[in-house]
C-alpha positions in Angstrom: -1.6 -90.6 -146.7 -0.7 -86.7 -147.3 -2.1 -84.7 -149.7 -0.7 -81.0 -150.0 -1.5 -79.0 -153.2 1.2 -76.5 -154.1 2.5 -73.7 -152.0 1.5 -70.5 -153.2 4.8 -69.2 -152.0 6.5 -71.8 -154.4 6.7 -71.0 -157.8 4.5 -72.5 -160.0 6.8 -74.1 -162.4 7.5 -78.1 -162.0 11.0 -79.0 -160.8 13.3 -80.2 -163.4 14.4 -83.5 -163.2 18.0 -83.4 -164.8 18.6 -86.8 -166.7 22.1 -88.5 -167.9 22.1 -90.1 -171.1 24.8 -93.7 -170.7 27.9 -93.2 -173.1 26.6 -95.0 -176.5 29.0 -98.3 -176.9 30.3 -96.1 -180.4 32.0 -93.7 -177.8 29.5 -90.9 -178.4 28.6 -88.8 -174.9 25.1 -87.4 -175.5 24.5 -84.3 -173.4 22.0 -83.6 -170.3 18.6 -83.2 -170.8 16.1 -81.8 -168.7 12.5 -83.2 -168.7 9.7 -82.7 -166.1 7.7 -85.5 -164.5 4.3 -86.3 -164.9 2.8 -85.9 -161.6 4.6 -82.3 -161.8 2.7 -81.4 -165.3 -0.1 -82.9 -163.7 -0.4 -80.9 -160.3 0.6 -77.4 -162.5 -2.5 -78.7 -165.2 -5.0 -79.4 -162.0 -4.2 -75.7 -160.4 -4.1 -74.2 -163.6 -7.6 -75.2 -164.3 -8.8 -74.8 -160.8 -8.0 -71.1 -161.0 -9.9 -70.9 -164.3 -12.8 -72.3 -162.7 -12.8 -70.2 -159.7 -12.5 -66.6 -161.5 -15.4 -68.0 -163.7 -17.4 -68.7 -160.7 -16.4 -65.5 -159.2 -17.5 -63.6 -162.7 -21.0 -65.9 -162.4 -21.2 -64.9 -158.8 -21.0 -61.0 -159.5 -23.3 -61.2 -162.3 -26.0 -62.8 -160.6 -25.8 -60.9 -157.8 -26.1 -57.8 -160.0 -29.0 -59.4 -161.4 -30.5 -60.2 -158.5 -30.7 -56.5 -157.2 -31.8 -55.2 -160.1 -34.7 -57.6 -160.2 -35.2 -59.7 -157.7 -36.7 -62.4 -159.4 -37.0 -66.3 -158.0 -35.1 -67.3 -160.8 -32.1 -64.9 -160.4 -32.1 -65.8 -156.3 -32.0 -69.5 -157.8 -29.0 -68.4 -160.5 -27.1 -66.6 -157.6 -27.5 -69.0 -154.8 -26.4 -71.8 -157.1 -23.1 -69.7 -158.1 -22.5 -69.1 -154.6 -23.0 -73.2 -153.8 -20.4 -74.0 -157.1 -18.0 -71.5 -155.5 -18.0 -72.5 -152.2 -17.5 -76.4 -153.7 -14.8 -75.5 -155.3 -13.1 -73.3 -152.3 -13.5 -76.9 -150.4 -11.7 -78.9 -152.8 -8.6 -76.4 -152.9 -8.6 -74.9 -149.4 -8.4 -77.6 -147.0 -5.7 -81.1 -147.0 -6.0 -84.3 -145.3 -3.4 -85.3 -143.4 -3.2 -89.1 -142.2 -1.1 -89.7 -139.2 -0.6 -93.3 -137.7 -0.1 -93.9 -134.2 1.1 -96.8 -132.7 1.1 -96.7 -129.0 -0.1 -99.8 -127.0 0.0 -102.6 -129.5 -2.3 -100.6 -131.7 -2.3 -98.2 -134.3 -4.3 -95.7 -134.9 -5.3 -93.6 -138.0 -5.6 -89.5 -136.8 -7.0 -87.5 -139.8 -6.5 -83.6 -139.7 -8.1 -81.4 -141.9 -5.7 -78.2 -142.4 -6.3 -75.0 -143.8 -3.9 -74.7 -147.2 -3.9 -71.7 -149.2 -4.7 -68.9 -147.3 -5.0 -66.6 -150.8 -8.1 -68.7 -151.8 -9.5 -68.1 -148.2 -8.7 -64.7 -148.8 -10.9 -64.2 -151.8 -13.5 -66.2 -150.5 -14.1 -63.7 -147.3 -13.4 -60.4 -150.1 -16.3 -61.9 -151.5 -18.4 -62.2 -148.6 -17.7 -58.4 -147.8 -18.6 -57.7 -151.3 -22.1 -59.7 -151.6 -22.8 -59.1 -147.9 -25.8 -56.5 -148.7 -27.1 -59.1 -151.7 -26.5 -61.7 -149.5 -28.6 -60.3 -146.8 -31.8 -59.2 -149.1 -31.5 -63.1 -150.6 -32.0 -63.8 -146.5 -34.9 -61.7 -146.6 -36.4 -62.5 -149.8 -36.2 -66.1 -149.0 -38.0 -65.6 -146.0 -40.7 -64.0 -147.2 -41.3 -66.4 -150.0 -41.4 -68.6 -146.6 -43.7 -66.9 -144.4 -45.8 -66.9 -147.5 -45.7 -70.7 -148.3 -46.0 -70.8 -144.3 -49.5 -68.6 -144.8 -51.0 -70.5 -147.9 -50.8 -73.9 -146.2 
């Protein structure tokens, strides 16, 4: 089993499928249409809406962390680790594939799963980000642990 979302070096347009209409029994020739398939429409729908998704997270992620350093609040630590969890969720599902190998060798086969690293643009972003929110980042770190030490100190 292989699973390989687009290229990003591919255009994102499906493939046309040319079809050939059969000459009608009355003689007429009809001419070539082109149509798309479904699991095209599908893949172009699924990235379409990933992308959506992931500058909306990104957007979240920003304005929580803006939020967060302008009051660091429990509640917007909560609002900006959870964007930061939803992001990184959705980086999983669209950066790496699984590729199923068999190997037969010995009378047996074998099943060798590889996880490979797919669209190095949505890795890209992901470590822009991390540069960016490094400094919020690192006062969440801090905050959190002083809400621990705390907790640590009232038991």
């Amino acid at each position: 089993m292989e699973i390989f979302p687009t290229d990003p070096n591919v255009s994102k347009e499906p493939e046309k499928v040319l079809k050939r209409e059969k000459v009608k029994r009355s003689g007429k020739r009809s001419t070539k249409k082109e149509a798309t398939g479904f699991f095209e429409v599908l893949s172009e729908k699924e990235c379409e809406l990933l992308e959506e998704r992931l500058q909306e997270t990104l957007s979240e992620i920003l304005d929580s962390g803006n939020a967060f350093v302008r009051s660091p609040t429990e509640r917007n630590l909560k609002r900006y680790k959870e964007a930061i969890k939803r992001f990184l969720m959705l980086l999983e599902k669209r950066l790496y594939r699984i590729k199923d190998s068999y190997d037969v060798r010995q009378k047996r086969v074998r099943l060798n799963q590889i996880a490979e690293v797919v669209d190095e643009r949505l890795k890209e972003i992901a470590e822009k980000l991390m540069e960016n929110e490094r400094s919020t980042l690192n006062f969440a770190a801090r905050v959190d642990e002083i809400n621990g030490l705390l907790l640590d100190l009232y038991r």
